[in-house]
C-alpha positions in Angstrom: 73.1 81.8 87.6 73.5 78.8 89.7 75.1 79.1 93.0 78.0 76.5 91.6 78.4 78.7 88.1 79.0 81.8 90.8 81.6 80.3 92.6 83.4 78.8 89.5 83.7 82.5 87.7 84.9 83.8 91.4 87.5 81.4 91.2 88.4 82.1 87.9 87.9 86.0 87.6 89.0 86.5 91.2 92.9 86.1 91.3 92.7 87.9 88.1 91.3 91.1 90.2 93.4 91.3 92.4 96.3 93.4 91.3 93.3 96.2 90.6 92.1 96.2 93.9 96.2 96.3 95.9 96.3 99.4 93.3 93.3 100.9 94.2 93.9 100.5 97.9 97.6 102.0 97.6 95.9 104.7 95.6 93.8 106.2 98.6 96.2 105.3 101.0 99.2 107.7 99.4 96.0 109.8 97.9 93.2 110.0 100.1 93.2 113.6 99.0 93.8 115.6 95.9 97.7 114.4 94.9 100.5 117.0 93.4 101.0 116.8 90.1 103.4 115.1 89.9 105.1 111.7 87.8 104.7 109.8 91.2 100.9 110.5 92.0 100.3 109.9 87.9 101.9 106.5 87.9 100.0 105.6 91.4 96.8 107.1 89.6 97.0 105.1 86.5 98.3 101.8 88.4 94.3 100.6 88.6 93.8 100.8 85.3 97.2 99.2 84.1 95.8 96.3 86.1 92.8 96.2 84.3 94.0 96.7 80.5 96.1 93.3 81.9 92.9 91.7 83.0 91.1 92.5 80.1 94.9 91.0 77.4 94.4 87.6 80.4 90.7 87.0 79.3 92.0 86.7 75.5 93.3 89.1 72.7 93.3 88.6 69.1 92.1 90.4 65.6 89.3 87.5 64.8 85.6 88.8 65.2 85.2 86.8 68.5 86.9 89.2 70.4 85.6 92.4 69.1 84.0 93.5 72.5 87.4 93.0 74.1 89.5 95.2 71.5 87.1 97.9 71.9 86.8 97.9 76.0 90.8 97.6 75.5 90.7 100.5 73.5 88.7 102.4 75.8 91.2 101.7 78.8 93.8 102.8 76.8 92.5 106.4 75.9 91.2 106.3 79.4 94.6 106.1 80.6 96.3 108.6 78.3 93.7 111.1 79.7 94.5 110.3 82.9 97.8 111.6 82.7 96.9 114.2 81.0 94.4 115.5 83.8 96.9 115.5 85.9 98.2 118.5 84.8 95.1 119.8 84.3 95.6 123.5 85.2 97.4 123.6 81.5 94.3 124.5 79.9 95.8 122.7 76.5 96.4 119.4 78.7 92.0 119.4 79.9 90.9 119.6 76.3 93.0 117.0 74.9 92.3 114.6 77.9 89.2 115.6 76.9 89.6 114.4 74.1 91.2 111.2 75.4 88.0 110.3 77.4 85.7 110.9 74.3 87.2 108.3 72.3 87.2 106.2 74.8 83.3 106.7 75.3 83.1 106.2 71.8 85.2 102.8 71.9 82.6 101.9 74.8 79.9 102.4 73.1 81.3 100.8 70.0 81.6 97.8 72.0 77.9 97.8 74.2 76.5 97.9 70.2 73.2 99.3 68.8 71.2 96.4 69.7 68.4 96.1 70.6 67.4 100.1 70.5 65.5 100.5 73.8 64.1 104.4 73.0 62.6 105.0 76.2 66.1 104.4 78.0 67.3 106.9 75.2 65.2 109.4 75.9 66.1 109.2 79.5 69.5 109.4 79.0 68.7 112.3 76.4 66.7 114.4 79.1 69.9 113.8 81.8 72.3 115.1 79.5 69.9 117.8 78.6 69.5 119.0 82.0 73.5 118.5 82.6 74.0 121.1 80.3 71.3 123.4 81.0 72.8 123.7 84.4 76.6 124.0 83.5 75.6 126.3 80.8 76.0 129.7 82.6 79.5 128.5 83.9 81.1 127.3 80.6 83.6 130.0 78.9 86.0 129.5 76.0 86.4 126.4 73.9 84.5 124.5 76.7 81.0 126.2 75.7 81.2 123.6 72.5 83.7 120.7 74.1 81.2 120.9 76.9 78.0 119.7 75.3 80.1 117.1 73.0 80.9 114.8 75.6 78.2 115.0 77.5 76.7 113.5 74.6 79.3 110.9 74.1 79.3 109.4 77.7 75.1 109.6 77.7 75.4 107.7 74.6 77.7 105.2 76.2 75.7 104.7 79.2 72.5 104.7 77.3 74.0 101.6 75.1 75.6 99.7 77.8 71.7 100.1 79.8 70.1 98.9 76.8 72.2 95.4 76.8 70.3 94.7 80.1 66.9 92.8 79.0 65.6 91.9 82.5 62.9 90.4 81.4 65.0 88.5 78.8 66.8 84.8 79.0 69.7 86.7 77.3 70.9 89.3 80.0 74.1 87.9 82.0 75.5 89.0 85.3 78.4 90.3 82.9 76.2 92.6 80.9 75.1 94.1 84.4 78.7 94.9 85.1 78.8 96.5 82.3 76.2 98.7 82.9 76.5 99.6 86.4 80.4 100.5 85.3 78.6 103.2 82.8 76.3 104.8 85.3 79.3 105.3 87.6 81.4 106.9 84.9 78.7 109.5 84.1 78.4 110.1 87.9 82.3 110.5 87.8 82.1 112.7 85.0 79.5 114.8 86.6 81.2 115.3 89.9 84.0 116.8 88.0 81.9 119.2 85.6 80.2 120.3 88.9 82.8 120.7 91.0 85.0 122.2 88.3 83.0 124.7 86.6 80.1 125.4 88.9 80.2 124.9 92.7 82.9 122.9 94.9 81.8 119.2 95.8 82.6 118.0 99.2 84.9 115.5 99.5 85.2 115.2 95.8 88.6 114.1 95.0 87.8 110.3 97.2 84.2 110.7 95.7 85.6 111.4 91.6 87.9 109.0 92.2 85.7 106.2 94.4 82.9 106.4 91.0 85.8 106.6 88.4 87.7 102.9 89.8 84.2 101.4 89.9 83.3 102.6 86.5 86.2 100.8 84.6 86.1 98.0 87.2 82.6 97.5 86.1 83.6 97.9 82.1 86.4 96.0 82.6 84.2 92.6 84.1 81.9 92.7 81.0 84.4 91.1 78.7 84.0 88.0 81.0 81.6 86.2 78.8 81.8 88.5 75.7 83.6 86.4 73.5 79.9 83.9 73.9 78.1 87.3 73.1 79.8 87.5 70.1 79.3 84.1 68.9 75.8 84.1 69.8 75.0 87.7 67.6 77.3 86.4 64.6 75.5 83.2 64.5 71.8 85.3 64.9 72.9 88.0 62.6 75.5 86.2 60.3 
């Protein structure tokens, strides 16, 4: 990209950003720690991610095919919120497995949106492996209904991540700095993710609450940036596979 093209999508996406990152820093200032649960710390919590279902509804919004990657990141925000609150009160045991739940479909509405194409197997079978070993290792800690919920996800977010590294061709005219958002916003959610499997069912992380937390903003700030360009994306698959 052109060093002008750079500073014209700052200018544009910029202002737009802003909102997320005043949330995020009011976030860690009231929270630097583990918060109460509480209605306060679960509006504060969910503030970031208000901001960015906004910046996603500011880049465009409607039912036509065009905007198909943006109903589906939306979508993901959305169940991404609801399990937000939900984890909140986490120690309810019936409160983890639905926002469980809440997270799956959104990995599912992610990867929905990164699409099938092209394939890239080798980045599959890497993701595959990682997921593999994931559970290997959280196996001997797992009781109850997480022995099955457990393995589920894990698939689901490897999946994601594995789609949203696939739409990264480096050595292809068609990758965009967008596309690279994306993608770096799916690697940090499965390094969220597996902060809190590890530090909830096996060993304590240090300083994991700033570290789940830190990964988990960046993830769906990341997610969030790739519908930038997407509604060109679009246009350019309908018109290749249309």
């Amino acid at each position: 990209m052109a060093k002008s093209e750079l500073l014209n999508v700052l200018k544009s996406v910029g202002p737009k950003m802003v909102p997320f990152f005043k949330t995020v820093s009011i976030f860690f200032v009231l929270f630097g720690s583990e918060g109460p649960s509480s209605i306060f710390f679960c509006i504060v919590k969910i503030l970031p991610i208000i901001s960015l279902v906004a910046f996603v509804l500011l880049h465009g919004m409607s039912l036509n095919e065009y905007f198909r990657y943006s109903r589906r990141i939306l979508i993901g925000l959305i169940f991404s919120m609801i399990g937000d609150v939900l984890l909140v009160w986490k120690h309810s045991f019936i409160n983890f497995e639905l926002g469980l739940l809440s997270f799956a479909i959104a990995q599912i509405s992610y990867a929905r949106a990164f699409g099938w194409r092209p394939w890239n197997i080798s980045a599959g079978i890497a993701f595959l492996a990682f997921g593999t070993s994931v559970y290997l290792y959280l196996r001997m800690y797992l009781t109850g209904m997480m022995v099955y919920l457990a393995p589920f996800y894990i698939t689901l977010i490897c999946t994601m991540a594995w789609r949203a590294v696939a739409r990264v061709q480096f050595f292809d005219d068609l990758w965009t700095w967008t596309k690279l958002c994306g993608c770096a916003g799916a690697v940090c959610f499965l390094a969220s993710d597996l902060l809190i499997a590890v530090n909830s069912f096996a060993t304590p992380v240090p300083f994991s609450h700033p570290l789940i937390m830190v990964t988990y903003y960046a993830a769906q700030f990341g997610i969030s940036l790739s519908v930038v360009d997407s509604q060109v994306d679009e246009l350019i698959r309908i018109q290749k596979h249309g």
